[in-house]
C-alpha positions in Angstrom: -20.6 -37.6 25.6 -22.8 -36.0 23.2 -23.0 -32.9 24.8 -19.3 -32.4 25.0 -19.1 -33.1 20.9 -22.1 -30.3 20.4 -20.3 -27.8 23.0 -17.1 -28.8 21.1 -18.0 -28.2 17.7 -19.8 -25.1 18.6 -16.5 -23.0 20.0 -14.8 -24.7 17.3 -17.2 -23.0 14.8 -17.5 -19.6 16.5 -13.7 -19.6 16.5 -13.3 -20.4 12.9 -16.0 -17.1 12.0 -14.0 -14.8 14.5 -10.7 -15.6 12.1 -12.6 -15.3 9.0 -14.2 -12.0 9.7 -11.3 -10.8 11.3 -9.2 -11.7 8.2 -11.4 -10.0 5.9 -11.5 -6.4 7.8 -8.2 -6.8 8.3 -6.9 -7.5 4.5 -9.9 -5.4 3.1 -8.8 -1.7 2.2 -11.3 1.0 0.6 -9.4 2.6 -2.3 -9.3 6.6 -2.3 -7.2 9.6 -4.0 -5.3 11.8 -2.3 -8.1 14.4 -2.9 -10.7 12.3 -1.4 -9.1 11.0 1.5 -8.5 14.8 2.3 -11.5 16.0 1.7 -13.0 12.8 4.0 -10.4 13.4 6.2 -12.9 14.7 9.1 -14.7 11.6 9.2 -13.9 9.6 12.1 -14.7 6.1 10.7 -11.9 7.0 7.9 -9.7 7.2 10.9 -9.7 3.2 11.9 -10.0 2.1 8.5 -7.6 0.1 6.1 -7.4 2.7 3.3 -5.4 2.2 -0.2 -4.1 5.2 -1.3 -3.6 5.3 -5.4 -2.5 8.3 -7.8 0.0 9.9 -5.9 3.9 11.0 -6.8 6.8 11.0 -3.7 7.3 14.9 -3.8 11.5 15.3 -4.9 13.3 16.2 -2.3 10.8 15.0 0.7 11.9 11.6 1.4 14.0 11.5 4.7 15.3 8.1 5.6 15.3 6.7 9.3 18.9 5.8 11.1 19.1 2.5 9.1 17.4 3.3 6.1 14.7 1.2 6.2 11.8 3.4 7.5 11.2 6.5 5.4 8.7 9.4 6.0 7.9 11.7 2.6 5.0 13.6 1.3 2.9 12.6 -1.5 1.0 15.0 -3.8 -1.6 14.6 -6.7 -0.4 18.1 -8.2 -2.7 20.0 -6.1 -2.9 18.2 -2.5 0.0 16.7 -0.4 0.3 14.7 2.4 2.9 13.4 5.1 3.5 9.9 4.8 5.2 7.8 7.4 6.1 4.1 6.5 5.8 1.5 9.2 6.1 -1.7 7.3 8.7 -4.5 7.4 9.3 -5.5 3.8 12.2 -4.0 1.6 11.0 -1.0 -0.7 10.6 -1.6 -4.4 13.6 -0.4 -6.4 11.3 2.2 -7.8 10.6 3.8 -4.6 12.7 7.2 -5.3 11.2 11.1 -5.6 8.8 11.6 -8.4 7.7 7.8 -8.5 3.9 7.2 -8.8 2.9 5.2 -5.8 -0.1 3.4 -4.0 0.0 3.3 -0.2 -1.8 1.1 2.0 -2.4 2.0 5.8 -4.2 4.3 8.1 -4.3 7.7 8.6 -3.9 9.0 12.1 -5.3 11.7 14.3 -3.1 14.3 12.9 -3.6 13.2 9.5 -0.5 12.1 8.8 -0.7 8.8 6.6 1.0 5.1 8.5 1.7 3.3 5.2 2.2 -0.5 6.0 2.5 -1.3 2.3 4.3 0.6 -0.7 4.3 -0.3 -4.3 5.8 2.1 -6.8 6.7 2.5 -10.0 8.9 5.2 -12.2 7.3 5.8 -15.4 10.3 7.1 -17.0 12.3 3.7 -16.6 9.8 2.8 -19.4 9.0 5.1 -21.1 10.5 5.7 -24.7 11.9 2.0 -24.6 12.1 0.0 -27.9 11.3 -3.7 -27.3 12.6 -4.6 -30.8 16.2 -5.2 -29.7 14.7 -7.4 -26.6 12.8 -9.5 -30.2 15.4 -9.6 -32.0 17.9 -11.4 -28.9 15.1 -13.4 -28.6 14.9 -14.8 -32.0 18.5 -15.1 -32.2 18.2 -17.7 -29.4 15.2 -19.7 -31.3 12.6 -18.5 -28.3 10.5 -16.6 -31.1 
């Protein structure tokens, strides 16, 4: 009886590390630019790796949606570099996801170093920019929320 509860608690255990380490390589992403994942871009173990891809703008004009509009590919540049992009995620696109937005990517790059973004988060700079909050104060004090 004892044996079974040692053998037991032993696959249980070696299941429960498989999940955690697989959990962490999958969620865990290294953070590049556009001009260093091109310049690393010959390095194979780049190639399998979760890679987070910050300081980049959609280039106007490059996004070309798929049939349904959910699945668009477009090319990224930091003012010098570009890059294809291809998105193969699930979830909706932000709002903000339009030509000239500043984006961060998450995905892989592939063999023809073309980037599979699972994740996009955007922003438009000039939806903020220039914007007063003092009428946004002022409503608010007018309601007593001050």
């Amino acid at each position: 009886m004892r044996y079974k509860f040692v053998v037991g608690s032993v696959v249980v255990t070696a299941g429960l590390v498989f999940l955690l380490i697989s959990g962490v390589r999958q969620s865990s992403a290294r953070h590049l630019t556009l001009d260093m994942l091109l310049t690393q871009a010959a390095n194979s173990e780049l190639r399998d790796r979760r890679i987070q891809l910050g300081g980049c703008t959609v280039v106007d004009g490059s996004i070309q949606w798929d049939e349904y509009r959910h699945r668009p590919a477009f090319t990224v540049t930091d003012g010098e570099r570009a890059l294809q992009v291809r998105y193969t995620g699930n979830a909706v696109l932000p709002d903000t996801f339009r030509d000239k937005a500043l984006v961060v990517l998450e995905g892989r790059l592939t063999q023809a170093n073309q980037f599979e973004a699972d994740l996009v988060f955007a922003k438009c700079p000039s939806k903020y920019e220039g914007k007063s909050y003092d009428d946004h104060v002022e409503a608010l004090n007018k309601e007593g929320r001050s």
